[in-house]
N, CA and C atoms as a LAMMPS dump frame, in Angstrom:
ITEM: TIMESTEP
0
ITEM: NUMBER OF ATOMS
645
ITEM: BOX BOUNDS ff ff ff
-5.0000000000000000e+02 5.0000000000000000e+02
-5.0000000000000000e+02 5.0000000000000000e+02
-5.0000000000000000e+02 5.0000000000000000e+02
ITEM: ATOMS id mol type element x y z
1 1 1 N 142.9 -6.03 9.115
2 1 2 C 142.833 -7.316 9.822
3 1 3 C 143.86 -8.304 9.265
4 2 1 N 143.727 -8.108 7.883
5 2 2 C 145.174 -9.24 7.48
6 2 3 C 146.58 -8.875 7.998
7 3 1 N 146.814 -7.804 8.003
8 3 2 C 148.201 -7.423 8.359
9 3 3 C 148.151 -7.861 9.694
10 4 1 N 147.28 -7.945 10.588
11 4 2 C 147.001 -8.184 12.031
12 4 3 C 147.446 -9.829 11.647
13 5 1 N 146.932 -10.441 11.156
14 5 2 C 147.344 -11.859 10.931
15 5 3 C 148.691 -12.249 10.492
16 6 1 N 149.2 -11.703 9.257
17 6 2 C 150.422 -11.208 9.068
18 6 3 C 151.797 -11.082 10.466
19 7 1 N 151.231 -9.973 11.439
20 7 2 C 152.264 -9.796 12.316
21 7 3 C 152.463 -10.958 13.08
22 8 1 N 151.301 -11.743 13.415
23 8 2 C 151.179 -12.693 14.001
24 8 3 C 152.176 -14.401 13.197
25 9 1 N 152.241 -14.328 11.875
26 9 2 C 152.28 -15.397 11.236
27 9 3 C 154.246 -14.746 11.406
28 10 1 N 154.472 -13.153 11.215
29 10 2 C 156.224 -13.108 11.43
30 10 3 C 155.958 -13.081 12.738
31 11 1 N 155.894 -12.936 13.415
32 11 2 C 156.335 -13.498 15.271
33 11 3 C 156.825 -14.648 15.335
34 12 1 N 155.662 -15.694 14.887
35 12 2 C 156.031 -16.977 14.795
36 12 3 C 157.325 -17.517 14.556
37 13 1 N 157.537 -16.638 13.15
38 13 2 C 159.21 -16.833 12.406
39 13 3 C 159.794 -17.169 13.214
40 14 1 N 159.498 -15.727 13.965
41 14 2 C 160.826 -15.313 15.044
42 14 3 C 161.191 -15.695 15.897
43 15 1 N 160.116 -16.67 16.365
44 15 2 C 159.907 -17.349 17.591
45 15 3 C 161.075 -18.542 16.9
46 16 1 N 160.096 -19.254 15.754
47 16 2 C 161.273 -20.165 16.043
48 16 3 C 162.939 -20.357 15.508
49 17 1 N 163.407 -19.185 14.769
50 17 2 C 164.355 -18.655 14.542
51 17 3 C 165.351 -18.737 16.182
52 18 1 N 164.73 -18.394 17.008
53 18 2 C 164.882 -17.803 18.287
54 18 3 C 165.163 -18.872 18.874
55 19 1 N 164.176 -19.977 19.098
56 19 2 C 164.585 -20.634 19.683
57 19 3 C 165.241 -21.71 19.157
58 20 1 N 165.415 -21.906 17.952
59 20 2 C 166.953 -22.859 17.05
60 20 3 C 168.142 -22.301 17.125
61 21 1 N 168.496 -20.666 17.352
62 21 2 C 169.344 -20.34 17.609
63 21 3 C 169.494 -20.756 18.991
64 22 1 N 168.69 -20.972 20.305
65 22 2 C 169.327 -21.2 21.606
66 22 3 C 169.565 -22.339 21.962
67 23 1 N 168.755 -23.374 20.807
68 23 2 C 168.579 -24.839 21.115
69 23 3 C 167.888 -25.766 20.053
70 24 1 N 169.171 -25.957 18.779
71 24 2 C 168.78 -26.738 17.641
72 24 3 C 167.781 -27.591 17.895
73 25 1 N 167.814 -28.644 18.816
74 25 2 C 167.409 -29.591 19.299
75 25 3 C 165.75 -29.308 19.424
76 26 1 N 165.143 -28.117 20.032
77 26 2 C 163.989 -27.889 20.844
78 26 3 C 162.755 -28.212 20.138
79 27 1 N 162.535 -28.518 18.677
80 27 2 C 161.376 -28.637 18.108
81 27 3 C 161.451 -30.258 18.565
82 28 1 N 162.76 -30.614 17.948
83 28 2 C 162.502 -32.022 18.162
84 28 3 C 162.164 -32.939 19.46
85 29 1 N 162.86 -32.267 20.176
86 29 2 C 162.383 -32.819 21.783
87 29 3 C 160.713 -32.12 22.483
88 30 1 N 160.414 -31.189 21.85
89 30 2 C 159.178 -31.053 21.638
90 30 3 C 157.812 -31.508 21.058
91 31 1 N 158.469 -32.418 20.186
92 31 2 C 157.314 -33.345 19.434
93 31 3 C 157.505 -34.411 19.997
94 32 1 N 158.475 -34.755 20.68
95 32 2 C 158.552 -36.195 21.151
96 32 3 C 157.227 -36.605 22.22
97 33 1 N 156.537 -35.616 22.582
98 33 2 C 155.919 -35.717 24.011
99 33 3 C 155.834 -34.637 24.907
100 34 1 N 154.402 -34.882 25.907
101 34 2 C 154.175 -33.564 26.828
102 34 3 C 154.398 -34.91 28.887
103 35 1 N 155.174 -33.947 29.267
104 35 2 C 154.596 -34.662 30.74
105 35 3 C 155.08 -33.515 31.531
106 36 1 N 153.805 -32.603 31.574
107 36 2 C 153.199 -31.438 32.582
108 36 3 C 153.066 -32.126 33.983
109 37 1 N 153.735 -31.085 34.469
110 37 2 C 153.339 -31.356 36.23
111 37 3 C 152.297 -30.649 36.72
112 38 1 N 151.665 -29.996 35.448
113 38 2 C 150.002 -28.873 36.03
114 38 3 C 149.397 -28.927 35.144
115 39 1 N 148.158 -29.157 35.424
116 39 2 C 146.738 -28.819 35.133
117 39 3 C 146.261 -27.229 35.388
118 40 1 N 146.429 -26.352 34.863
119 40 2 C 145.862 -24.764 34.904
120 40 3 C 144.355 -25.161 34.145
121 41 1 N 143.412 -24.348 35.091
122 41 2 C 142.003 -24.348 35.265
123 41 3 C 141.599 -23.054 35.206
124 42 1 N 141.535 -21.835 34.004
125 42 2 C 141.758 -20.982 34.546
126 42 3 C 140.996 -20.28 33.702
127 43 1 N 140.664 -18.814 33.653
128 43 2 C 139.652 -17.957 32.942
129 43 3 C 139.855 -17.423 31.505
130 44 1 N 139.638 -17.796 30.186
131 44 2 C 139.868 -17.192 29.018
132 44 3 C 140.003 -15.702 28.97
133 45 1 N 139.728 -15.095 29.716
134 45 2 C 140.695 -13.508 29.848
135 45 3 C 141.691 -13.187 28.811
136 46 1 N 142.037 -12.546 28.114
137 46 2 C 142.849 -12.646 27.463
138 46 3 C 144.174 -12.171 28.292
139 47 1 N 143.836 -11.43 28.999
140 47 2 C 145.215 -10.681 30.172
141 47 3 C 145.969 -11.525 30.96
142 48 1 N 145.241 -12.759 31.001
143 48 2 C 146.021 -13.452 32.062
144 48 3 C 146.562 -14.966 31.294
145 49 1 N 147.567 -15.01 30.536
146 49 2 C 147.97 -16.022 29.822
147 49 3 C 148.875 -17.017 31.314
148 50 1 N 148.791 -18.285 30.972
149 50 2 C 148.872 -19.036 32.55
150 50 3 C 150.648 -19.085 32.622
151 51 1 N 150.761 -19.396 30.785
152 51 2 C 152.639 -19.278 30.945
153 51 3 C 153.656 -18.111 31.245
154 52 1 N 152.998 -17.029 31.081
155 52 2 C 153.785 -15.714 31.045
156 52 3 C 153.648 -15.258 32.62
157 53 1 N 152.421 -15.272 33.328
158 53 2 C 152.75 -15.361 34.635
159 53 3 C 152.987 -16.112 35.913
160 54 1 N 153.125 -17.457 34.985
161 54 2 C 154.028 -18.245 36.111
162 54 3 C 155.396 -18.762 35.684
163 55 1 N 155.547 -18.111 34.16
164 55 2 C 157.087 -18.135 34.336
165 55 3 C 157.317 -19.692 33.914
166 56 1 N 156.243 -20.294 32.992
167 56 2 C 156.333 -22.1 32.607
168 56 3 C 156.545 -22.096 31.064
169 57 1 N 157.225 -23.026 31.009
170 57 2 C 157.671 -23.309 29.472
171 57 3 C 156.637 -23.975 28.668
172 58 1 N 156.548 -24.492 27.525
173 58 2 C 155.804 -25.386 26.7
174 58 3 C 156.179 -26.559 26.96
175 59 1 N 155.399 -27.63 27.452
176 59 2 C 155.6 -28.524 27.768
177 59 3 C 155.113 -28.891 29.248
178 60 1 N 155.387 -27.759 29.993
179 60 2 C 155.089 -27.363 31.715
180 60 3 C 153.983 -28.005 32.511
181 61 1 N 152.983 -27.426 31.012
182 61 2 C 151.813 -27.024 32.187
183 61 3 C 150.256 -27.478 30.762
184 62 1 N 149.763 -28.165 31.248
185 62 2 C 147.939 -28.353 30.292
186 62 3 C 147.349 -27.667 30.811
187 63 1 N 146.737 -26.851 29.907
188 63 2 C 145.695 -26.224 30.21
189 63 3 C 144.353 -25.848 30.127
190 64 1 N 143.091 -25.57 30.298
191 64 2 C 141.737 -25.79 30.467
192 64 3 C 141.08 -24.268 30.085
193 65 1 N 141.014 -23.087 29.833
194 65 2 C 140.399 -22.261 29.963
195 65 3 C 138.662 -21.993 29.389
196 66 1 N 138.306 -21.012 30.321
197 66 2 C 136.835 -20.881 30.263
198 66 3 C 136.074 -19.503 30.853
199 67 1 N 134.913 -19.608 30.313
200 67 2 C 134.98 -18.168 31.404
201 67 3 C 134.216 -17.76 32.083
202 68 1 N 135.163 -17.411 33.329
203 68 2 C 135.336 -17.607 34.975
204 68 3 C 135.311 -18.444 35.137
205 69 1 N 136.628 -19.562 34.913
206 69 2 C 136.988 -20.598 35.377
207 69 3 C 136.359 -21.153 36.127
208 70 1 N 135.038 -21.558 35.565
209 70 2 C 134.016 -22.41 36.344
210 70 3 C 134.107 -23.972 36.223
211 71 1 N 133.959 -24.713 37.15
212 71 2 C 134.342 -25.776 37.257
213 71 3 C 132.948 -27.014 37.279
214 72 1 N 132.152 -27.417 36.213
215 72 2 C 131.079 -27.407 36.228
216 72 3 C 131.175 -29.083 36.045
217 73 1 N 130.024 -29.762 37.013
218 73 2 C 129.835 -31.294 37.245
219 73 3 C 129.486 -31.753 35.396
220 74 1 N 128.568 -31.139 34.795
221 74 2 C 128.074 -31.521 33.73
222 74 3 C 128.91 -31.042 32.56
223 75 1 N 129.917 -30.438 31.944
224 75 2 C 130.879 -29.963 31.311
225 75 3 C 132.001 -30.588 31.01
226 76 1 N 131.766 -31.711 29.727
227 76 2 C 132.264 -33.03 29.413
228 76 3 C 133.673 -32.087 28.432
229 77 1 N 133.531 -31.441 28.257
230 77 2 C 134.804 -30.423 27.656
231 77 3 C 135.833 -30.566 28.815
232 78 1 N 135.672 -30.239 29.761
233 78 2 C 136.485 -29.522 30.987
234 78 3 C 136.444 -30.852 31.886
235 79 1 N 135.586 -32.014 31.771
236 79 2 C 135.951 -33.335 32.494
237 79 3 C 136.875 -34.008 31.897
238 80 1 N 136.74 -33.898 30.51
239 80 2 C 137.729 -34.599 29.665
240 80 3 C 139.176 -34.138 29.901
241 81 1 N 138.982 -33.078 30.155
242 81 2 C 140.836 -32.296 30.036
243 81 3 C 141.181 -32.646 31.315
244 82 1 N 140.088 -32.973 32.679
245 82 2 C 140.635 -33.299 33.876
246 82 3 C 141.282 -34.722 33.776
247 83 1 N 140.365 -35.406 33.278
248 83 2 C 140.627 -37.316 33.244
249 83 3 C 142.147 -37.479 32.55
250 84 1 N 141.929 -36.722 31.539
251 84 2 C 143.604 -37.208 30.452
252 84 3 C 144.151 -36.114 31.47
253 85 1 N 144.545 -35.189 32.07
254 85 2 C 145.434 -34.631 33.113
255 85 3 C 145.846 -35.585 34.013
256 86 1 N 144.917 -35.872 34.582
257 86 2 C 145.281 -36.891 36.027
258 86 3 C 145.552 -38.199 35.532
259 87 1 N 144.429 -38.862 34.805
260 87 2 C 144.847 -40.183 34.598
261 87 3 C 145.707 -41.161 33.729
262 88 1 N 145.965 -39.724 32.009
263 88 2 C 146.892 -40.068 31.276
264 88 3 C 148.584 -39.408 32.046
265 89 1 N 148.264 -37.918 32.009
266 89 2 C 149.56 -37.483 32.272
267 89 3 C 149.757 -37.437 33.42
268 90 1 N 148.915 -37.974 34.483
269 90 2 C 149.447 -37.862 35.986
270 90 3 C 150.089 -36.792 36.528
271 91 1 N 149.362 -35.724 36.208
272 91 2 C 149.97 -34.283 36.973
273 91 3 C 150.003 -34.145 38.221
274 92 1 N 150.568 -33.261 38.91
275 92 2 C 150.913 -33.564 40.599
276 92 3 C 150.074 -32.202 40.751
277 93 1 N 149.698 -31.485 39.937
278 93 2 C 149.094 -29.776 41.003
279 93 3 C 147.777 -29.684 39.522
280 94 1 N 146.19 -29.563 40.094
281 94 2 C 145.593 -28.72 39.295
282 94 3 C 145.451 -27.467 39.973
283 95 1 N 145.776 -26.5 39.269
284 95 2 C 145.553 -25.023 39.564
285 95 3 C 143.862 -24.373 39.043
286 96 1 N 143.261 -23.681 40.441
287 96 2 C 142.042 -23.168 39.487
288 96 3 C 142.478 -21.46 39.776
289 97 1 N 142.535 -21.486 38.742
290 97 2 C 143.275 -19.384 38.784
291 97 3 C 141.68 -18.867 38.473
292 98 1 N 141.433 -17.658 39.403
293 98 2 C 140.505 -16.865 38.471
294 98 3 C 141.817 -15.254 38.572
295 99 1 N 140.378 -14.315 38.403
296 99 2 C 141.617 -13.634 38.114
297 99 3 C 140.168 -11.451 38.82
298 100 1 N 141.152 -10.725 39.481
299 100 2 C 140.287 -9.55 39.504
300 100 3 C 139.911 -9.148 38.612
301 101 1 N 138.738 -8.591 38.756
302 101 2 C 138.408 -7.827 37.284
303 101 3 C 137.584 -8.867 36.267
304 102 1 N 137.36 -10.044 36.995
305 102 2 C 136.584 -10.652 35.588
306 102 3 C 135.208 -10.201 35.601
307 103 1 N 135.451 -10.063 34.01
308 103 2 C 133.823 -9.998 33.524
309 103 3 C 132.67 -10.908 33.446
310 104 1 N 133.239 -12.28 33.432
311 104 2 C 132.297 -13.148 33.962
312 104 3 C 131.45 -13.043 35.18
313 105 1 N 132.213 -12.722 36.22
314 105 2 C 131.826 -12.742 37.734
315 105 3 C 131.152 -11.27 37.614
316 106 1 N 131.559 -10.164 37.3
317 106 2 C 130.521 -8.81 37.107
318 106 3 C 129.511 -9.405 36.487
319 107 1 N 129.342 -9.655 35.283
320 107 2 C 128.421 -10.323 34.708
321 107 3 C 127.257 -10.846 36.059
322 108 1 N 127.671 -11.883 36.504
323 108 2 C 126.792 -12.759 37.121
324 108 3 C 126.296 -12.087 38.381
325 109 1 N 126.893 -11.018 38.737
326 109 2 C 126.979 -10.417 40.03
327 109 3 C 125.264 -9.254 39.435
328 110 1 N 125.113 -8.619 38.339
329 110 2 C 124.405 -8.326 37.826
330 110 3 C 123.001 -8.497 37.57
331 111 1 N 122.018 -7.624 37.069
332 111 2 C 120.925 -7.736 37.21
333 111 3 C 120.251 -8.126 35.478
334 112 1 N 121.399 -7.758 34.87
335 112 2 C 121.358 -7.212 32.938
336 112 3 C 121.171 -9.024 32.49
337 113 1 N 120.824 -8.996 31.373
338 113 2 C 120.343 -10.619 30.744
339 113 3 C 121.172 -10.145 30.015
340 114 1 N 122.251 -11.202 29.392
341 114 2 C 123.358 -11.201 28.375
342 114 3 C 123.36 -12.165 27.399
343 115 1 N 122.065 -13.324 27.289
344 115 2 C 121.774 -14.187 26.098
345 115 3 C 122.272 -15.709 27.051
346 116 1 N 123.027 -16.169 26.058
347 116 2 C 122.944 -16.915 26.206
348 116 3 C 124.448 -17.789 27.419
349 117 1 N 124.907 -16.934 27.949
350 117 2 C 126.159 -17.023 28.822
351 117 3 C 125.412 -16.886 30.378
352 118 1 N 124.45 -16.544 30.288
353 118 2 C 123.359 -16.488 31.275
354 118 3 C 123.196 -17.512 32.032
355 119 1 N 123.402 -18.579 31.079
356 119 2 C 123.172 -20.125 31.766
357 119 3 C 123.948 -21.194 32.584
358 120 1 N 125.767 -20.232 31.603
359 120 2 C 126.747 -20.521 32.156
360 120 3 C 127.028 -19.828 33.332
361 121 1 N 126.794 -18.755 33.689
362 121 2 C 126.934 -17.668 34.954
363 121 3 C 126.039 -18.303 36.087
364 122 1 N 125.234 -19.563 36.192
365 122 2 C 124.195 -19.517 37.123
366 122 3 C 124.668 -19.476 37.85
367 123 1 N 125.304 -20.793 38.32
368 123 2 C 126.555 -21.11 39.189
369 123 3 C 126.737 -19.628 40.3
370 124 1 N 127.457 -18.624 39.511
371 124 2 C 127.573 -17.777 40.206
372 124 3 C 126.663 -17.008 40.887
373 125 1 N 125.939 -16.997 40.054
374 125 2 C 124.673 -16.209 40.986
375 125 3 C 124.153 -17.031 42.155
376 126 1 N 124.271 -18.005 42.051
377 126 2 C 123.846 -19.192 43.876
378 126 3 C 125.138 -18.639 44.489
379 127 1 N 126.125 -18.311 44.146
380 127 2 C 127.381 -18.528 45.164
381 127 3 C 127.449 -16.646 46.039
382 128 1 N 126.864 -15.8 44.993
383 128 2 C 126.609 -14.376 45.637
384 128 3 C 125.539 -14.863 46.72
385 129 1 N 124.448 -15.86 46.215
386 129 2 C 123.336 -15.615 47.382
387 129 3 C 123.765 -16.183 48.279
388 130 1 N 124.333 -16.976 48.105
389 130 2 C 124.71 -18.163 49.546
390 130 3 C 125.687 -17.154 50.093
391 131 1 N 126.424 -16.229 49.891
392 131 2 C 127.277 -15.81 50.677
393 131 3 C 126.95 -13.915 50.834
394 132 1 N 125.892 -13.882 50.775
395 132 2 C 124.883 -12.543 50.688
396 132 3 C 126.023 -11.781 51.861
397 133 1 N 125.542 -12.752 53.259
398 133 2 C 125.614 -12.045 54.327
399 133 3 C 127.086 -11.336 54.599
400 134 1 N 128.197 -12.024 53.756
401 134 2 C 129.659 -12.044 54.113
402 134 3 C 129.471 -10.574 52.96
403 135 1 N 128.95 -10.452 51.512
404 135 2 C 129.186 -9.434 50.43
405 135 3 C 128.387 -8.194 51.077
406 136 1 N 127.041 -8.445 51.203
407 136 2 C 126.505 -7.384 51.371
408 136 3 C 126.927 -6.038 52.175
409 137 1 N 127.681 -5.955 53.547
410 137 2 C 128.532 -5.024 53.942
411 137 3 C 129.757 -4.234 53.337
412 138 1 N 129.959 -4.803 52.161
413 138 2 C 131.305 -4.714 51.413
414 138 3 C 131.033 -3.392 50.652
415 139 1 N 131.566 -2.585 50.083
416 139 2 C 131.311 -1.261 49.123
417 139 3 C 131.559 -2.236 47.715
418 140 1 N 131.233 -1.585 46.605
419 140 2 C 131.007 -2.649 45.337
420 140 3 C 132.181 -2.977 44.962
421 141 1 N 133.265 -2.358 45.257
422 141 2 C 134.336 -3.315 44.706
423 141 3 C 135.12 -3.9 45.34
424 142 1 N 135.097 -3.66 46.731
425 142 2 C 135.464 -4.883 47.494
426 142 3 C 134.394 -6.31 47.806
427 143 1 N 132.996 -5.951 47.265
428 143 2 C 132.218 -7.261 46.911
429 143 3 C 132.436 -7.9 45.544
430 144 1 N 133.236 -6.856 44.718
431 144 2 C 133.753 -7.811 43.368
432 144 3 C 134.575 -8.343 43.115
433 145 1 N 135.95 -8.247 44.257
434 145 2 C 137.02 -8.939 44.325
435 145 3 C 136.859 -9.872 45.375
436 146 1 N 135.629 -10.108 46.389
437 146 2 C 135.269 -10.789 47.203
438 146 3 C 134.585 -12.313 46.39
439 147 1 N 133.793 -11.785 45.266
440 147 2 C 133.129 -12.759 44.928
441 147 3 C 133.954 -13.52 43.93
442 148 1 N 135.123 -12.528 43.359
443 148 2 C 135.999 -13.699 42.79
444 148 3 C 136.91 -14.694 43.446
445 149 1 N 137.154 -14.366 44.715
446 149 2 C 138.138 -15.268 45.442
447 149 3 C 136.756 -16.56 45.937
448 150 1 N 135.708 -15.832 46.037
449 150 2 C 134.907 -17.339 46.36
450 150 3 C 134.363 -18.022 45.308
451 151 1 N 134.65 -17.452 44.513
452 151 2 C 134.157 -18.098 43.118
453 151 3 C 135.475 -19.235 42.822
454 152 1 N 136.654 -18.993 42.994
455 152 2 C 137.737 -19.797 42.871
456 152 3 C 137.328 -20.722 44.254
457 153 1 N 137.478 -20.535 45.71
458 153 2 C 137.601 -21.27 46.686
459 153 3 C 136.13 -22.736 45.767
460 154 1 N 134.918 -22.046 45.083
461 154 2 C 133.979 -22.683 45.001
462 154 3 C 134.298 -23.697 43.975
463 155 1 N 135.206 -23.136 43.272
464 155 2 C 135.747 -24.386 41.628
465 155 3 C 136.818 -25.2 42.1
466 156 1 N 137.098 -25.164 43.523
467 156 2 C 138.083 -26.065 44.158
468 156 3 C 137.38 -26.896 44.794
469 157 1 N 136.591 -26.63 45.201
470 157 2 C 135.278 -27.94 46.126
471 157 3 C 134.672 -28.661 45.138
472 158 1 N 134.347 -27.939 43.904
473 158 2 C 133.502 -28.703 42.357
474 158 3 C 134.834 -29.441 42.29
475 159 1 N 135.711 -29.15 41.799
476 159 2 C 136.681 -30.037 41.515
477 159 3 C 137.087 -31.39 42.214
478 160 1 N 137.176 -31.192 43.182
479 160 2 C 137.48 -31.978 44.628
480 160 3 C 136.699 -33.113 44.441
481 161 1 N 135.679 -32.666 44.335
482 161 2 C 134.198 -33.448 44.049
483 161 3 C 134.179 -34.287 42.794
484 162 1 N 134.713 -34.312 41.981
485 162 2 C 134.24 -35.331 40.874
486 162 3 C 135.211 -36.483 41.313
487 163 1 N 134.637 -37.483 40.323
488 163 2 C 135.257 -38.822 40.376
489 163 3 C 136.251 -38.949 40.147
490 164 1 N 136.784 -38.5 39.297
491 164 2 C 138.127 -38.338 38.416
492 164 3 C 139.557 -38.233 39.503
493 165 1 N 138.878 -36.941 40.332
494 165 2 C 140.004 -36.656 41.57
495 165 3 C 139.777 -37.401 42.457
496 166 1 N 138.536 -37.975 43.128
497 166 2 C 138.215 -38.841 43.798
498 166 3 C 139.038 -40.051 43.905
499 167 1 N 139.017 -40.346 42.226
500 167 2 C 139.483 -41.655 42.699
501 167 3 C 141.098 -41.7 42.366
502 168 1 N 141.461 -40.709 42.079
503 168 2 C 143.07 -40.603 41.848
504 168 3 C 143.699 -40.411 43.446
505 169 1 N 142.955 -39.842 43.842
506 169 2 C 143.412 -39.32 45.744
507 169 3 C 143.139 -41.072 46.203
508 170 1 N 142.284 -41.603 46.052
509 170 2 C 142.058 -43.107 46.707
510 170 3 C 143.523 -44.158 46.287
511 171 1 N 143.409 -43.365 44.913
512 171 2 C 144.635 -44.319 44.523
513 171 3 C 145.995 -44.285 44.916
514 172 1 N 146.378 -42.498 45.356
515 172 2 C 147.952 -42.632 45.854
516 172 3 C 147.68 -40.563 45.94
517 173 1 N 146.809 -39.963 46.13
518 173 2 C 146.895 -39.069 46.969
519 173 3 C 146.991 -37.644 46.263
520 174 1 N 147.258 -37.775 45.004
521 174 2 C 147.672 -36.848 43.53
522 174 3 C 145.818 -36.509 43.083
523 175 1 N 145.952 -36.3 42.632
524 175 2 C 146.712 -34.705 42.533
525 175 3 C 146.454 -33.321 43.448
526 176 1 N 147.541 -32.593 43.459
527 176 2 C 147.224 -31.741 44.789
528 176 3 C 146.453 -30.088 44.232
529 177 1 N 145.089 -30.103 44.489
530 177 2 C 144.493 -29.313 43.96
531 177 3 C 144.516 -27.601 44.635
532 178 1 N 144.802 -26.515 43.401
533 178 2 C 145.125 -24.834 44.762
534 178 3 C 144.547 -24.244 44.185
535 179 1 N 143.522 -23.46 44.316
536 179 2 C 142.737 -21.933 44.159
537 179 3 C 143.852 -20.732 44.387
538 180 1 N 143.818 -20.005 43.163
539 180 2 C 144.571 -19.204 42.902
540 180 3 C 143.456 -17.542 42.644
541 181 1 N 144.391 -16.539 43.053
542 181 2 C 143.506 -15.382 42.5
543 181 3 C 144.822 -14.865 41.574
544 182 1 N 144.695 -14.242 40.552
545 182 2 C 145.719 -13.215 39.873
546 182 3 C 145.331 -11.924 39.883
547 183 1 N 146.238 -10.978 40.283
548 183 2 C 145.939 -9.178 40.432
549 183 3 C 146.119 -8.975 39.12
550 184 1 N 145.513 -8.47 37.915
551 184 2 C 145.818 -7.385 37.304
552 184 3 C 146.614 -6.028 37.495
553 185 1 N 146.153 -5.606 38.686
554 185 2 C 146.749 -4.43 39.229
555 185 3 C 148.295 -4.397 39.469
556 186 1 N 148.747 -5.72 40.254
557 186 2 C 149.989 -5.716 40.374
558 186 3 C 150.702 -7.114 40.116
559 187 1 N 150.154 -7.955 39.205
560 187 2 C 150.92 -8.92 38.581
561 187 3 C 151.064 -10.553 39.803
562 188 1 N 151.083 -9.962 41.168
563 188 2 C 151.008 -11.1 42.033
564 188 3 C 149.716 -11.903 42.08
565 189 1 N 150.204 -13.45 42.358
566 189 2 C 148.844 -14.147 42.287
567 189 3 C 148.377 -14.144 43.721
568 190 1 N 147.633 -14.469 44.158
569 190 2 C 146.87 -14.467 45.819
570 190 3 C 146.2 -16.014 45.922
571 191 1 N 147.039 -17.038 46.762
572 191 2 C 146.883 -17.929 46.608
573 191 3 C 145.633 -18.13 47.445
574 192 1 N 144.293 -18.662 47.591
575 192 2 C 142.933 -18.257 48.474
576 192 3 C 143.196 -19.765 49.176
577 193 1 N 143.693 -20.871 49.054
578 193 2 C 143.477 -22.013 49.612
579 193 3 C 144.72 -22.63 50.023
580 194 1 N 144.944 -23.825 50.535
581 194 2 C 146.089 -24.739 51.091
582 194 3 C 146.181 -25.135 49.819
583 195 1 N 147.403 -26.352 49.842
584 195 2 C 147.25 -27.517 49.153
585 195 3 C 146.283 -27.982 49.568
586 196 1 N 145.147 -28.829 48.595
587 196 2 C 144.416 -29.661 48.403
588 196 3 C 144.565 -31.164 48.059
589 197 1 N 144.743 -32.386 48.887
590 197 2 C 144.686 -33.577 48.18
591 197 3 C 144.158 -34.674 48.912
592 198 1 N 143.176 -34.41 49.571
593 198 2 C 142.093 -35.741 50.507
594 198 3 C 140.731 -35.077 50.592
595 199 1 N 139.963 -35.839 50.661
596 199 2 C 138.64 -35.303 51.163
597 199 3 C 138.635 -34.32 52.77
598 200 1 N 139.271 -34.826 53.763
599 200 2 C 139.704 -34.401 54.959
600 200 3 C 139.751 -32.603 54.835
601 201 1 N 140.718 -33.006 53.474
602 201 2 C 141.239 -30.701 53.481
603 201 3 C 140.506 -30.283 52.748
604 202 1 N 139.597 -31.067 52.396
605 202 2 C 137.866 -30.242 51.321
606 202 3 C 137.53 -29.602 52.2
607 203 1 N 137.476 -30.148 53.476
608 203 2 C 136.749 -29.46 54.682
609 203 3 C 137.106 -28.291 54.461
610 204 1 N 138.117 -27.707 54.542
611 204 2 C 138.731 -26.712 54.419
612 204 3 C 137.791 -25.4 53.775
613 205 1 N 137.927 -26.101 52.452
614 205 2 C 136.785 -24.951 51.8
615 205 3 C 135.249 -26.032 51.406
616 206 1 N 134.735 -26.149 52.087
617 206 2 C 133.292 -26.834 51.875
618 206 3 C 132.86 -25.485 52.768
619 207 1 N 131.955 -25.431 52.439
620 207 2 C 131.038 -24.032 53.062
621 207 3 C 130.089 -24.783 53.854
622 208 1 N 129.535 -25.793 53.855
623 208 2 C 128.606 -26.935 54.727
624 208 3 C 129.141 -27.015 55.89
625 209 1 N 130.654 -27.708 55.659
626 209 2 C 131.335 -27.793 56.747
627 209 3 C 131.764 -27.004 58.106
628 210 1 N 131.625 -25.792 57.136
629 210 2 C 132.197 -24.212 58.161
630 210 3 C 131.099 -23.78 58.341
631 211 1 N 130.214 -24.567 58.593
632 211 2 C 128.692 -23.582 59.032
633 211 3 C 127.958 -22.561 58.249
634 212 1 N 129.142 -22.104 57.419
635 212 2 C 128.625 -20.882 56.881
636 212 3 C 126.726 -20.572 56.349
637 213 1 N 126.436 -19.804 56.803
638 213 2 C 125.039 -19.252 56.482
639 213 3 C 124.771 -18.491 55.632
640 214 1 N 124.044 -18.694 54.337
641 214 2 C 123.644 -17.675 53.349
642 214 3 C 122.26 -16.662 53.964
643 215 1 N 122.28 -16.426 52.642
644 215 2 C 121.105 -15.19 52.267
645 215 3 C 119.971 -15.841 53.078
């Protein structure tokens, strides 16, 4: 395990060896300050790091992770990172990425008690029942990549919904909120929603709105 720490502590070196050779300058204009144009909302996965597959630098992009990027009204961790996003750094895009293959969403999709993450998964388990009728025809793993794209469409309506965005959209229309899926399989993301930035295109994904009928 130390040597594991070790490889990790020479990477670092190398890293910044690496990048003083391309750009003396870069630590220093790096401490000066962050002004991200994104908010990433996205799943602690370890597979899906938000900079390596969208190709964003340090500095780019703030980020939020959790797992299955659940987007929860009472979750003063994950309100806080929204408020200083929007209202300190005024970002123009929050992204909510989930991603195939999460174990969160198997998890919740499940019948097994897992302690204490149980409580955090509820969420999901209302969002399988409410949408029973759309999963239940599905074979199981096209209901597990089903329930992650509505599990994202669903952390874009939570989001939408708090005050924070509320009242930043009242104020001048920012920030523009997108539900994202990421493939494991083949590296492309699957964008599940529009731009987001009025109550008007909530409609969009509000499930109230579209009639939709559960279980």
């Amino acid at each position: 395990m130390i040597a594991h720490i070790q490889h990790l502590l020479r990477n670092n070196a190398l890293f910044v060896e690496e990048q003083l050779r391309l750009d003396p300058g870069y630590f220093r204009n790096l401490s000066e300050g962050q002004h991200p144009a994104f908010l990433w909302i996205g799943c602690s996965d370890s597979r899906v790091p938000p900079d390596r597959i969208t190709g964003t630098q340090p500095g780019d992009m703030f980020v939020h992770r959790n797992i299955a990027n659940l987007v929860v009204q009472t979750d003063m961790n994950l309100l806080s990172v929204v408020q200083y996003a929007v209202e300190v750094l005024e970002v123009e895009h929050v992204i909510v990425c989930g991603h195939y293959g999460c174990g969160g969403v198997k998890a919740a999709m499940g019948d097994a008690h897992h302690g204490l993450i149980d409580n955090w998964l509820r969420t999901l388990k209302d969002t399988q029942q409410y949408y029973w009728k759309e999963l239940a025809p599905l074979d199981e793993q096209a209901r597990f990549d089903r329930m992650v794209e509505l599990n994202v469409i669903e952390q874009v309506y939570n989001l939408g919904k708090t005050n924070i965005v509320q009242g930043a959209w009242k104020r001048g229309g920012k920030p523009h909120i997108h539900g994202w899926v990421f493939d494991l399989n083949s590296g492309f993301i699957h964008p599940q929603t529009s731009m987001i930035n009025s109550d008007a295109a909530m409609q969009e994904v509000c499930k109230f709105h579209n009639g939709i009928v559960g279980a």
